[in-house]
Structure formats: C-alpha cells, structure tokens
SESE-738517 format. One record per residue (C-alpha): residue number from 0; residue in three letters; chain; y, z, x. Coordinates in nm, 4 decimals. Example, Ala and Ser with C-alpha at 12.3 -4.5 7.8 and 13.67 -1.06 7.14 Angstrom:
<votors>
+-----+------+-------+----------+----------+----------+
|  nr | rest | kette |        v |        w |        u |
+-----+------+-------+----------+----------+----------+
|   0 |  ALA |     A |  -0.4500 |   0.7800 |   1.2300 |
|   1 |  SER |     A |  -0.1060 |   0.7140 |   1.3670 |
+-----+------+-------+----------+----------+----------+
</votors>
This chain:
<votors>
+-----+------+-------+----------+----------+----------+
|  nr | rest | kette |        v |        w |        u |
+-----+------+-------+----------+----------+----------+
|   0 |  UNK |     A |  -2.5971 |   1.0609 |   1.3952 |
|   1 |  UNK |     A |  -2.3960 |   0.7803 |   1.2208 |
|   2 |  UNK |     A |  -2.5398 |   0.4407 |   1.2912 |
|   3 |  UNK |     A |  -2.3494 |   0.1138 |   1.3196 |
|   4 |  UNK |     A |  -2.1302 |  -0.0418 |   1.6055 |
|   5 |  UNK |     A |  -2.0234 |   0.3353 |   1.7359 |
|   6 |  UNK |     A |  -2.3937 |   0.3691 |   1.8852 |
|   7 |  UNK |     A |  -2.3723 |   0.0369 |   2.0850 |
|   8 |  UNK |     A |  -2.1692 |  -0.1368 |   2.4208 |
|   9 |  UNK |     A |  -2.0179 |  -0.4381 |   2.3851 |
|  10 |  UNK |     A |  -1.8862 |  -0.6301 |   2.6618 |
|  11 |  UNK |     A |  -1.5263 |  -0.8162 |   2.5497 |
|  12 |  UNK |     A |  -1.6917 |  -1.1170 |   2.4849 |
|  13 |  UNK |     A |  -1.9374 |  -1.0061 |   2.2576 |
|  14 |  UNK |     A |  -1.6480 |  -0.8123 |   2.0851 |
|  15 |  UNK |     A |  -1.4983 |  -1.1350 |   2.0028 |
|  16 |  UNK |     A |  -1.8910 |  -1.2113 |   1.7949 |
|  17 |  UNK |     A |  -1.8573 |  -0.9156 |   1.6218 |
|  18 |  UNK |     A |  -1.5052 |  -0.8531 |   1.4707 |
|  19 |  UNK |     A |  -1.5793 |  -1.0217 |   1.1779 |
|  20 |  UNK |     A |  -1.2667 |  -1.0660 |   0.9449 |
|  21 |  UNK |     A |  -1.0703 |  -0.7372 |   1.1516 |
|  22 |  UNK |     A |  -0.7413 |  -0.8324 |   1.2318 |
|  23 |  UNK |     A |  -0.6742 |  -1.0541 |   1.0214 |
|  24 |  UNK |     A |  -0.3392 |  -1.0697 |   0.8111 |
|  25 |  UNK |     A |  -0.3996 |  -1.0223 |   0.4446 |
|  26 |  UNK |     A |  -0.1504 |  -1.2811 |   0.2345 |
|  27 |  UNK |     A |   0.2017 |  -1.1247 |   0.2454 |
|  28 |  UNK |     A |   0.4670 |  -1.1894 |  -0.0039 |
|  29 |  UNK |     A |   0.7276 |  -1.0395 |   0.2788 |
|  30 |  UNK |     A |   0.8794 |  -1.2553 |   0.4546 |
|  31 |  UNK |     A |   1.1336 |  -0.9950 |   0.5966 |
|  32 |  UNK |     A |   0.8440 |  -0.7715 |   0.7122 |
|  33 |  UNK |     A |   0.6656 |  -1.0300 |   0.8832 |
|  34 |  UNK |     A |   1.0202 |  -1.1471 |   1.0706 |
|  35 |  UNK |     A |   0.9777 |  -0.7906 |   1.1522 |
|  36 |  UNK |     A |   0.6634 |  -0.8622 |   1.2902 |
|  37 |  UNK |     A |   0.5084 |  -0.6647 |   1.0072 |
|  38 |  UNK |     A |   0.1294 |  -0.7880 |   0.8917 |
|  39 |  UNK |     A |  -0.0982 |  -0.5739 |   0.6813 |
|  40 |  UNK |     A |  -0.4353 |  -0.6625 |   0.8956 |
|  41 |  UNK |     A |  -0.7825 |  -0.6529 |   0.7728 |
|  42 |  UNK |     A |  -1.0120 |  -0.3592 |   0.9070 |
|  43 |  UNK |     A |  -0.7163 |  -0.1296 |   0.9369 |
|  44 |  UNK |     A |  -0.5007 |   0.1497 |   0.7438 |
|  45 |  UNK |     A |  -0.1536 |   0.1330 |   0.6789 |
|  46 |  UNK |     A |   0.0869 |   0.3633 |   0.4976 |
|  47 |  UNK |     A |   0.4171 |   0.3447 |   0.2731 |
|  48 |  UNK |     A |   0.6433 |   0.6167 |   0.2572 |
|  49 |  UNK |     A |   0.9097 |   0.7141 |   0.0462 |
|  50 |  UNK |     A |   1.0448 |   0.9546 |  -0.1572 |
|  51 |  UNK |     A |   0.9520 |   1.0223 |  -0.5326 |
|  52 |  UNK |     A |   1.0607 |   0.7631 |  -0.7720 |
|  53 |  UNK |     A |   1.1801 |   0.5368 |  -0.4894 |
|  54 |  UNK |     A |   0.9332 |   0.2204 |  -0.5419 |
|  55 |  UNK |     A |   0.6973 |   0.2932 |  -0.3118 |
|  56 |  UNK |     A |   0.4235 |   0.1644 |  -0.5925 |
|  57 |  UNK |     A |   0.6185 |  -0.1627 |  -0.7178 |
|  58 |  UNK |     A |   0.6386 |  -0.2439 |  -0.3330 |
|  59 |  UNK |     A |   0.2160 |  -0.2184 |  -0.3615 |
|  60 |  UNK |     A |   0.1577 |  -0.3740 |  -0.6632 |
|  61 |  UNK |     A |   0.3692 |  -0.6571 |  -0.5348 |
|  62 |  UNK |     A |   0.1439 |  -0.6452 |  -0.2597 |
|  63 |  UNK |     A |  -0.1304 |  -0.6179 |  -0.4697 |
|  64 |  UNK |     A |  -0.0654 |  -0.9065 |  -0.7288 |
|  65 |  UNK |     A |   0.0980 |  -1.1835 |  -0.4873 |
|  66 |  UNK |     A |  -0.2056 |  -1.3305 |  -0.3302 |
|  67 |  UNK |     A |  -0.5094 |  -1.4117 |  -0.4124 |
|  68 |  UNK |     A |  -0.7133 |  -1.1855 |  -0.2529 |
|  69 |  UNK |     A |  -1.0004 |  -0.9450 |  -0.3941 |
|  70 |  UNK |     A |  -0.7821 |  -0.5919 |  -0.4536 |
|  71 |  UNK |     A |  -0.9275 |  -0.2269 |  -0.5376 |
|  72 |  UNK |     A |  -0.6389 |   0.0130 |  -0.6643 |
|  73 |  UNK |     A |  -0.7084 |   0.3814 |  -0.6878 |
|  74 |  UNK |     A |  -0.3991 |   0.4529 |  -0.9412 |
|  75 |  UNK |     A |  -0.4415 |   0.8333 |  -0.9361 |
|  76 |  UNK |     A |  -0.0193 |   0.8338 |  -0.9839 |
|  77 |  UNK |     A |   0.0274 |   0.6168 |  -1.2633 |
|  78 |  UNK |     A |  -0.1520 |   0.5328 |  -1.6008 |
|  79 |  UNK |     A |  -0.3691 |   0.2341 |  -1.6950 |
|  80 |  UNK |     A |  -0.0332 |   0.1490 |  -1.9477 |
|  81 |  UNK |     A |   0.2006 |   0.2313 |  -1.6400 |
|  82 |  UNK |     A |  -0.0403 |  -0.0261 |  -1.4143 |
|  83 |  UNK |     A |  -0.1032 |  -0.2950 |  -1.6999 |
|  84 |  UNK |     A |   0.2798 |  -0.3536 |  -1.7858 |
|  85 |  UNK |     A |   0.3822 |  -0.3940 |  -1.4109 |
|  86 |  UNK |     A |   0.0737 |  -0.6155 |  -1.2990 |
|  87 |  UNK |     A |   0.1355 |  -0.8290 |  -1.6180 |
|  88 |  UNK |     A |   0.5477 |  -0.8805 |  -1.5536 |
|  89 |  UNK |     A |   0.4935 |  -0.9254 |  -1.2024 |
|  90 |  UNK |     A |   0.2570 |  -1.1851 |  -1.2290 |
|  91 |  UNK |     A |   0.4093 |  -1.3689 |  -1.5330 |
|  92 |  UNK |     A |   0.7617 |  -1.3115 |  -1.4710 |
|  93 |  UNK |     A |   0.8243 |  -1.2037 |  -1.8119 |
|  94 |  UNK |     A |   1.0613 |  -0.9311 |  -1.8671 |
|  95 |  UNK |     A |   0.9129 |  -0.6134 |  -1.8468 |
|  96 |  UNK |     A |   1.0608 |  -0.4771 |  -2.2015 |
|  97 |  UNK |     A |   0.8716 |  -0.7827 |  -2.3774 |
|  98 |  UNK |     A |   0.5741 |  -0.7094 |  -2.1964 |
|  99 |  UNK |     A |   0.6116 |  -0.3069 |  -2.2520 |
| 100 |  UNK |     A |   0.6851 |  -0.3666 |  -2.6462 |
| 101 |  UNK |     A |   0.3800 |  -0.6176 |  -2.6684 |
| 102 |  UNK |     A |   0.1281 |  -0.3458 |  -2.5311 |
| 103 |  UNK |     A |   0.2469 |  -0.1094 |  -2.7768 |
| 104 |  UNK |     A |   0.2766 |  -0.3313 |  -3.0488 |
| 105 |  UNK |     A |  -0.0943 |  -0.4455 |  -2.9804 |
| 106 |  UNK |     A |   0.0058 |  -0.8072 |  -2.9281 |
| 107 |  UNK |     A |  -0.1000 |  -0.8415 |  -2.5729 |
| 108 |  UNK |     A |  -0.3351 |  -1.1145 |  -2.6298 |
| 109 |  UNK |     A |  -0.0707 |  -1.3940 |  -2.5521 |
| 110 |  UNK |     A |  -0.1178 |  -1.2484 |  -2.1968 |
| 111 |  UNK |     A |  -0.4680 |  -1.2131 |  -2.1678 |
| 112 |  UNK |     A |  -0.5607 |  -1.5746 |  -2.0451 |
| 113 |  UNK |     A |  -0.3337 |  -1.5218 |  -1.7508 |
| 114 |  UNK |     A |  -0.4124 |  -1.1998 |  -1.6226 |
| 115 |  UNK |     A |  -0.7308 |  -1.2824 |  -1.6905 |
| 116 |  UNK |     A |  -0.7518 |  -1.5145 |  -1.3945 |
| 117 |  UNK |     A |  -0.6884 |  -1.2365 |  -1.1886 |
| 118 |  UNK |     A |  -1.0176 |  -1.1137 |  -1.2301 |
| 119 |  UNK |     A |  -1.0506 |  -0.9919 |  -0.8346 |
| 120 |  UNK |     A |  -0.7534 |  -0.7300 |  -0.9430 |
| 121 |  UNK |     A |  -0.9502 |  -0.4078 |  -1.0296 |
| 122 |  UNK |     A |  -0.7607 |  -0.0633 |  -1.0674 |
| 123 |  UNK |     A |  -0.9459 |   0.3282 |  -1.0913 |
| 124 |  UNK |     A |  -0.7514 |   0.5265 |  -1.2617 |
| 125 |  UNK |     A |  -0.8867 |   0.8497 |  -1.1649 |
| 126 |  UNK |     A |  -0.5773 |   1.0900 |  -1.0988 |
| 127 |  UNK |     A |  -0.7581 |   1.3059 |  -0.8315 |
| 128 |  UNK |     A |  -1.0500 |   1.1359 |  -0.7606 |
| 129 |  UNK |     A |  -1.3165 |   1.2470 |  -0.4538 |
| 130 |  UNK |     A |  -1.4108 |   1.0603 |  -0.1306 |
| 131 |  UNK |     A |  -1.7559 |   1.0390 |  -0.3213 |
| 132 |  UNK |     A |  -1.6056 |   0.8600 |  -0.6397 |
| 133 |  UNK |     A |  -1.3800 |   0.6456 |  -0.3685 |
| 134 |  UNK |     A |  -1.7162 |   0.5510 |  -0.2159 |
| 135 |  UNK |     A |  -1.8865 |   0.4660 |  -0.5484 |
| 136 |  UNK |     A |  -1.6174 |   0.2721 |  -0.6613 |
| 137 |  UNK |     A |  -1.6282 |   0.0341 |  -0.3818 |
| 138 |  UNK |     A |  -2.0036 |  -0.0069 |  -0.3610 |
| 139 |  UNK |     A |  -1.9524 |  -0.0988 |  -0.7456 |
| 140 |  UNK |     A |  -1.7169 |  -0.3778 |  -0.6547 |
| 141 |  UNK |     A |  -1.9480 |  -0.5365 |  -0.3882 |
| 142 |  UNK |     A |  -2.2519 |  -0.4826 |  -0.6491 |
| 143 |  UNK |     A |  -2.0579 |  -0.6663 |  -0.9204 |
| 144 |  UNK |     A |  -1.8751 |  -0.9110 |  -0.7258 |
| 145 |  UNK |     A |  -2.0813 |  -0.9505 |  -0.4112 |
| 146 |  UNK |     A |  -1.7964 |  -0.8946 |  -0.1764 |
| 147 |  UNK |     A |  -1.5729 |  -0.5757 |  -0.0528 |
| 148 |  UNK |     A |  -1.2238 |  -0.5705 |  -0.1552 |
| 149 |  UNK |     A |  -0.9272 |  -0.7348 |   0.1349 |
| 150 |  UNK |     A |  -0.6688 |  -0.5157 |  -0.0128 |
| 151 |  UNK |     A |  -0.7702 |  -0.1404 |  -0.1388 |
| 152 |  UNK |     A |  -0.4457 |   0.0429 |  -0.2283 |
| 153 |  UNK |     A |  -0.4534 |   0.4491 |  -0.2495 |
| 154 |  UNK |     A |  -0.1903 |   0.6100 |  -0.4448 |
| 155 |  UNK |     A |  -0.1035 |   0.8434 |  -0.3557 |
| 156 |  UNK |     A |  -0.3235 |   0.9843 |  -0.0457 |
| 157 |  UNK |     A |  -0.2043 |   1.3624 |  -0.1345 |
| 158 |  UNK |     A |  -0.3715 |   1.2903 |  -0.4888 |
| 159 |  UNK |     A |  -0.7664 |   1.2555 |  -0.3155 |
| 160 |  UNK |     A |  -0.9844 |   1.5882 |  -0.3746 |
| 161 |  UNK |     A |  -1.0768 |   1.6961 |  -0.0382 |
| 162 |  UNK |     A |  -1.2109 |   1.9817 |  -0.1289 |
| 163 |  UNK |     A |  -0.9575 |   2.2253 |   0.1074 |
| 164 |  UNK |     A |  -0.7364 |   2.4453 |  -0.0989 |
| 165 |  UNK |     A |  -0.4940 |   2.7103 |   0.1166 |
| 166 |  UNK |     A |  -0.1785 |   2.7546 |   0.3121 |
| 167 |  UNK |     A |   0.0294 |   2.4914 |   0.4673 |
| 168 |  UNK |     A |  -0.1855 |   2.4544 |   0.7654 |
| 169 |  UNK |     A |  -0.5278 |   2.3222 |   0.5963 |
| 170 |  UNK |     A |  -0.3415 |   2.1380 |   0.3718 |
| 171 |  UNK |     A |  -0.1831 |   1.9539 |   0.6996 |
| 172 |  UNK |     A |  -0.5003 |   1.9452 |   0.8199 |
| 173 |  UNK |     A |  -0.6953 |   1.8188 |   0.4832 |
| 174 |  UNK |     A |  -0.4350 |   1.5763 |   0.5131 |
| 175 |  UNK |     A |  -0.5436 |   1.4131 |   0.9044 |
| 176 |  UNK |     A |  -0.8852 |   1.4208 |   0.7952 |
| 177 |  UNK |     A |  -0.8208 |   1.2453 |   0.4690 |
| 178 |  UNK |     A |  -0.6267 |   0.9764 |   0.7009 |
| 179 |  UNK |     A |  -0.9298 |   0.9554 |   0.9645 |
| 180 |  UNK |     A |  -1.1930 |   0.8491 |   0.6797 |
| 181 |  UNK |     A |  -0.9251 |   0.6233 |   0.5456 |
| 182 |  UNK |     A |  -0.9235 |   0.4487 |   0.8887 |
| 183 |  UNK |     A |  -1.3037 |   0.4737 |   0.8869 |
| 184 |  UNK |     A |  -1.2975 |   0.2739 |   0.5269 |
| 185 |  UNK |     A |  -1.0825 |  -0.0021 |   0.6557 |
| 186 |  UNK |     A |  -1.3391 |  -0.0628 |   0.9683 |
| 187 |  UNK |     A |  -1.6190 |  -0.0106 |   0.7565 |
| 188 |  UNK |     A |  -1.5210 |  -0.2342 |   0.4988 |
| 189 |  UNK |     A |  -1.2984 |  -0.4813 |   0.6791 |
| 190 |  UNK |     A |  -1.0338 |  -0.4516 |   0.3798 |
| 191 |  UNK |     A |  -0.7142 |  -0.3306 |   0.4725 |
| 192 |  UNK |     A |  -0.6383 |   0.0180 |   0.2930 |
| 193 |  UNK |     A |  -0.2508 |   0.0970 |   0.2360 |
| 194 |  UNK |     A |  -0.2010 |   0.4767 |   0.1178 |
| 195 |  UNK |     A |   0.1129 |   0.5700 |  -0.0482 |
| 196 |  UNK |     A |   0.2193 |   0.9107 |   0.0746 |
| 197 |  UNK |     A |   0.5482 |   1.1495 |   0.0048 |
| 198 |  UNK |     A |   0.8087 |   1.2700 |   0.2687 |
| 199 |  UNK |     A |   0.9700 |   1.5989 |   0.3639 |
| 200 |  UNK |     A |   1.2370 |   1.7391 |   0.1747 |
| 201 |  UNK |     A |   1.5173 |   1.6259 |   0.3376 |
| 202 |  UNK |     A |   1.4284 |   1.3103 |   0.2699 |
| 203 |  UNK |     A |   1.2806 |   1.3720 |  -0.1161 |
| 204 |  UNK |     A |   1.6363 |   1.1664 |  -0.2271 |
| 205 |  UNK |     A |   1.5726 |   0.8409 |  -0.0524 |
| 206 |  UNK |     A |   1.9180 |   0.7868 |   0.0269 |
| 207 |  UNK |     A |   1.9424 |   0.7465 |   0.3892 |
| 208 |  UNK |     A |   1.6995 |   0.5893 |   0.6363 |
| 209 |  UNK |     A |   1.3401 |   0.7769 |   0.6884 |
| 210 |  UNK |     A |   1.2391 |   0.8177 |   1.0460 |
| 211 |  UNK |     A |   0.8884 |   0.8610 |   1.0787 |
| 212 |  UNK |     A |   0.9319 |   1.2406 |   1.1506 |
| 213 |  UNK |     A |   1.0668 |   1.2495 |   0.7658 |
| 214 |  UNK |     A |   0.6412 |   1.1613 |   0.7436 |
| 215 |  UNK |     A |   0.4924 |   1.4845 |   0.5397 |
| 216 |  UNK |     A |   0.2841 |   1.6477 |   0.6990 |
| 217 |  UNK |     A |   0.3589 |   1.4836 |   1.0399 |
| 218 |  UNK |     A |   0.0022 |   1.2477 |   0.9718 |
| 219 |  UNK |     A |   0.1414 |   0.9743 |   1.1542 |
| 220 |  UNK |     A |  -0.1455 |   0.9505 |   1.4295 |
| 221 |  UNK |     A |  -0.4167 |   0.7731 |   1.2674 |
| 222 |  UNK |     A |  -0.2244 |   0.4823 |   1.0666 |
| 223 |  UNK |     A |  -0.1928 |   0.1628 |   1.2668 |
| 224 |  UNK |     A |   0.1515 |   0.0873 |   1.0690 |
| 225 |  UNK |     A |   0.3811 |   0.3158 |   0.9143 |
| 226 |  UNK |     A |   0.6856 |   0.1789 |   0.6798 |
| 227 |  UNK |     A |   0.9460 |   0.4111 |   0.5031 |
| 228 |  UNK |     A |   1.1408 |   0.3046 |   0.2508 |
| 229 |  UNK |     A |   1.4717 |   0.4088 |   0.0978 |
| 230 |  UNK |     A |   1.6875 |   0.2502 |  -0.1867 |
| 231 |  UNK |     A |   2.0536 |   0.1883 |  -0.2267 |
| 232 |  UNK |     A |   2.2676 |   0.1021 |  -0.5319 |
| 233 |  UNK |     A |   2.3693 |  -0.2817 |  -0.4666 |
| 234 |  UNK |     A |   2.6856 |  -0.2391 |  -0.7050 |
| 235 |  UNK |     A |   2.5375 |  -0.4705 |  -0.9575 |
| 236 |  UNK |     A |   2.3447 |  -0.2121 |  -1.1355 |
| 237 |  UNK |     A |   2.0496 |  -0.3044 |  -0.9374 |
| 238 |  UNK |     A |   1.8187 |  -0.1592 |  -0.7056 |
| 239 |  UNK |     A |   1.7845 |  -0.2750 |  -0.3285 |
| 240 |  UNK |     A |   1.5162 |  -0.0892 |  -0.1065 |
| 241 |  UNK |     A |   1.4949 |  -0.0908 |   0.2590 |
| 242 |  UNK |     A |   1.1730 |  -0.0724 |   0.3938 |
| 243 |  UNK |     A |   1.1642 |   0.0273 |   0.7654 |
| 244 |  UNK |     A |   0.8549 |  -0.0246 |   1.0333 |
| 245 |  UNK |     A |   0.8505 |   0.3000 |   1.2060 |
| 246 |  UNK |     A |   0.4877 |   0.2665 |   1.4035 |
| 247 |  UNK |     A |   0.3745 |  -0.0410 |   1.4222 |
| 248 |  UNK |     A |   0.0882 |  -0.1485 |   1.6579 |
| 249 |  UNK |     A |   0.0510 |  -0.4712 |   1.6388 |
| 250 |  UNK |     A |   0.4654 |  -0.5329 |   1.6759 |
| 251 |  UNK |     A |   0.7680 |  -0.3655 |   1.6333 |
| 252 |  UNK |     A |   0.9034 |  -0.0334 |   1.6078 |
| 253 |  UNK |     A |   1.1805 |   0.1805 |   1.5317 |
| 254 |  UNK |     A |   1.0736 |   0.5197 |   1.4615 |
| 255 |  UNK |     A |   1.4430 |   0.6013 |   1.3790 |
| 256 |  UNK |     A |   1.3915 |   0.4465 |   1.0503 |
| 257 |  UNK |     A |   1.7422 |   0.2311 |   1.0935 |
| 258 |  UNK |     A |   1.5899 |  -0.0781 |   1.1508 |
| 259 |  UNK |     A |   1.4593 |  -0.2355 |   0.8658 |
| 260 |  UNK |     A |   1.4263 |  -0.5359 |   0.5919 |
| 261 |  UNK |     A |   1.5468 |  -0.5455 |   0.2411 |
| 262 |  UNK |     A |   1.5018 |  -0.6362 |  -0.0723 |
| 263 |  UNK |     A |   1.6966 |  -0.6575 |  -0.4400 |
| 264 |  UNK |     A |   1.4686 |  -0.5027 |  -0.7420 |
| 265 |  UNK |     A |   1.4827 |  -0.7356 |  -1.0106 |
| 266 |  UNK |     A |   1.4723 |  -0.5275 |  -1.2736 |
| 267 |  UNK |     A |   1.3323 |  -0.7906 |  -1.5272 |
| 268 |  UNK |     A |   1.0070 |  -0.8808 |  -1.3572 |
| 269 |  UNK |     A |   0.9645 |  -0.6377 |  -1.1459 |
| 270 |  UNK |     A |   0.9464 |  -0.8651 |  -0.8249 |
| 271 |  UNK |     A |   1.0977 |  -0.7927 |  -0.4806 |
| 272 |  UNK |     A |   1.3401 |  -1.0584 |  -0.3944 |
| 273 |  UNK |     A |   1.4519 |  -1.1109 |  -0.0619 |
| 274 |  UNK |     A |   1.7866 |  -1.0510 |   0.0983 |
| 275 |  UNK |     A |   1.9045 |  -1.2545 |   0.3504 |
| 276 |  UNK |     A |   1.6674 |  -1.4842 |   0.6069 |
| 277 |  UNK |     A |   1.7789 |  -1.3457 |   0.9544 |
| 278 |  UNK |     A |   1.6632 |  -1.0287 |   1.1487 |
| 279 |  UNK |     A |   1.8336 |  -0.7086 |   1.1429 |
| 280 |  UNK |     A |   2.0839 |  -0.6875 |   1.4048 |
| 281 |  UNK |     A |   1.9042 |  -0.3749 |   1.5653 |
| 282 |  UNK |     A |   1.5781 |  -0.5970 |   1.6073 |
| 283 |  UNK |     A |   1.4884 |  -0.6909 |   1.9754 |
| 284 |  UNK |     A |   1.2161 |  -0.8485 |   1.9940 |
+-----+------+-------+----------+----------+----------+
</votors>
C-alpha cells in the first residue's frame, strides 16, 4: 500500500494545515495568460501543446529562466548546445548569433558569471530517459540543494521510456499513465511539472487555432491546465504565437482553441514579448 496523505481523513480545516506550498502560482512572465486567468500552480501538472517546430520549448524555457525559482528540465528534445544558447540569450538579452558563435568559438567565458547566478537552473539531458532516472534525478536535486524543484519541465512527455511498446491503443494508454504519475510528481513534490506534448495531424502545421481535441492521444483528463499554441507570420519577418487555455481548472476555458493571448518572437533574444494589454474579445469572464 502507498503511504502518505492518501491513507488518512482530513476534515477541511485540517486541509488548510496540510497543503503546504500546493496552489500556489509559480512566478509568471505572462501577463496575457494570467489576464486569461492562466497560473502555473504549485503541486499540479500542466501541459503545452503545439505542433513540431512551433515554440512550444522557447515558451518553457521562458518559463523556465524568468523567475527565480529552483527549475529541473528533462531536455530529452533538445541538446545541452541547443539548451545552453537559448538559456544564455534569454537571460542576457544578447543576440542569439553572438551567443551561438561564442559557444562554438570556445569563448563563452564572458557569460559564465551571469548564468552562473542561475545556479537553481539544472537541465537532464537524457533523450528518453525512465520514470526511475526521472525519480533519481529529483532526489539528486533535493540531496544537493536541500530543496525540490518549483518548476520541473518535461520535454517532451512522448520522449519518457515507459516501458509499453505496441499498437496505437497501449501507446494511448502508456500515454494516460505516463500523465497520472506526472500528476502524482507534482503532489508529491509540490513543484509544478509542465510536459510538452505533440498534436494530431491535422494540426502538425500550427497554422490555425488547436482545440483541445487536436490533443494527441486525447490525454486531456489528468492535466489541471491545458494550453495550445499556434504561430502566425506578423508580416515583419517575425514570429507571433498564440497560446490558447483550452482546460483550465482554476479559470477559464475555451476548449475551441479561439480564445487566446499572444505574443511577438523576438528573434534576437529569444524572449516572448507581449502584444497588446487588453483581453481577447471572446473572453467572458
């Protein structure tokens, strides 16, 4: 039998004692989201959808780098060069070409005293790795830094080594259960744990707003929040993506996918800018 809270009764009051740091928002650099009435809350699982190449990571690692916050990335997508250039132009504001053509060059070291400060930023670069390495990686972070991550990021969800292997169904299937021990990592921890995850063909392009039945693998039950995002050219040569609350527990929802808040790419730093300080006009609140 697994111990902890599940074996007990509490009465509301004593649920107040023992939440602990659950439900707490984690520092968001959003501002549009959280108009939205979007939060990314401690103690439960979230997860980003988009299709490939979209910027369903640089929307993460701006997560990820904004606040300080302890973070735990499982990077199982992209490479430790991929990860370094990113973090580094995001939180210097350099332009990511300079920053790119330093790492190669090997004359990073002008960097190294300010990344360095984000020592609580820790990445595992595994690309498929187990629920067991997920586990020892975490219990390494509280060993070394005597506290559990706020923020752990998985990305992609699709990329963990379940163990099932087979037809559409188990993979489906592989896929809920992957999202239920998620869920059970964000209690357990009191972190809040964001998966990255792909959508269904249709919607591979990212053109057009992504309900949440564009989800793959229709695992939409156990996340708390849901967000799809989709891009558009903003005739400037830039990038704008649209990110869209389509289950949302704590707030609103629009599982159509049309609602939704935006933000320009700037290509030079990496950053998400926001457009615009109102609310969609499709919000009700």
């Amino acid at each position: 039998m697994i111990s902890g809270e599940g074996d007990s009764m509490f009465s509301l009051a004593q649920s107040v004692d023992i939440r602990g740091e659950a439900g707490e928002p984690i520092p968001n650099p959003y501002p549009s989201l959280s108009r939205l009435e979007v939060e990314f809350r401690r103690a439960e699982f979230s997860l980003v959808v988009a299709g490939p190449g979209t910027g369903k990571s640089l929307f993460a690692a701006n997560l990820a780098t904004w606040g300080n916050m302890p973070v735990l990335y499982f990077s199982a997508d992209s490479s430790a060069a991929t990860q370094t250039v990113r973090a580094t132009t995001m939180i210097t504001g350099e332009d990511v070409k300079s920053v790119k053509t330093a790492l190669l060059d090997g004359e990073f070291d002008k960097y190294l005293t300010e990344i360095g400060k984000r020592w609580w930023l820790r990445f595992n670069y595994s690309a498929s790795p187990t629920t067991q390495e997920l586990e020892r990686t975490l219990l390494c972070y509280l060993e070394v830094y005597g506290m559990v991550a706020h923020l752990i990021v998985v990305d992609n969800v699709s990329d963990i080594d379940t163990g099932t292997v087979g037809d559409a169904e188990s993979y489906t299937f592989g896929l809920e259960e992957l999202c239920g021990y998620l869920s059970e990592m964000a209690r357990a921890t009191g972190a809040h744990v964001l998966g990255l995850h792909h959508v269904t063909g249709p919607h591979s392009d990212g053109l057009e707003p992504i309900p949440l039945s564009g989800v793959k693998g229709q695992i939409h039950r156990v996340p708390s929040l849901i967000l799809t995002i989709h891009k558009e050219d903003d005739g400037l040569n830039g990038r704008i993506l649209n990110v869209s609350p389509v289950k949302n527990r704590e707030g609103f929802e629009d599982a159509s996918g049309q609602t939704f808040a935006s933000f320009r790419l700037n290509r030079s730093n990496l950053r998400l800018e926001e457009i615009g300080e109102g609310l969609p006009s499709t919000f009700a609140a």
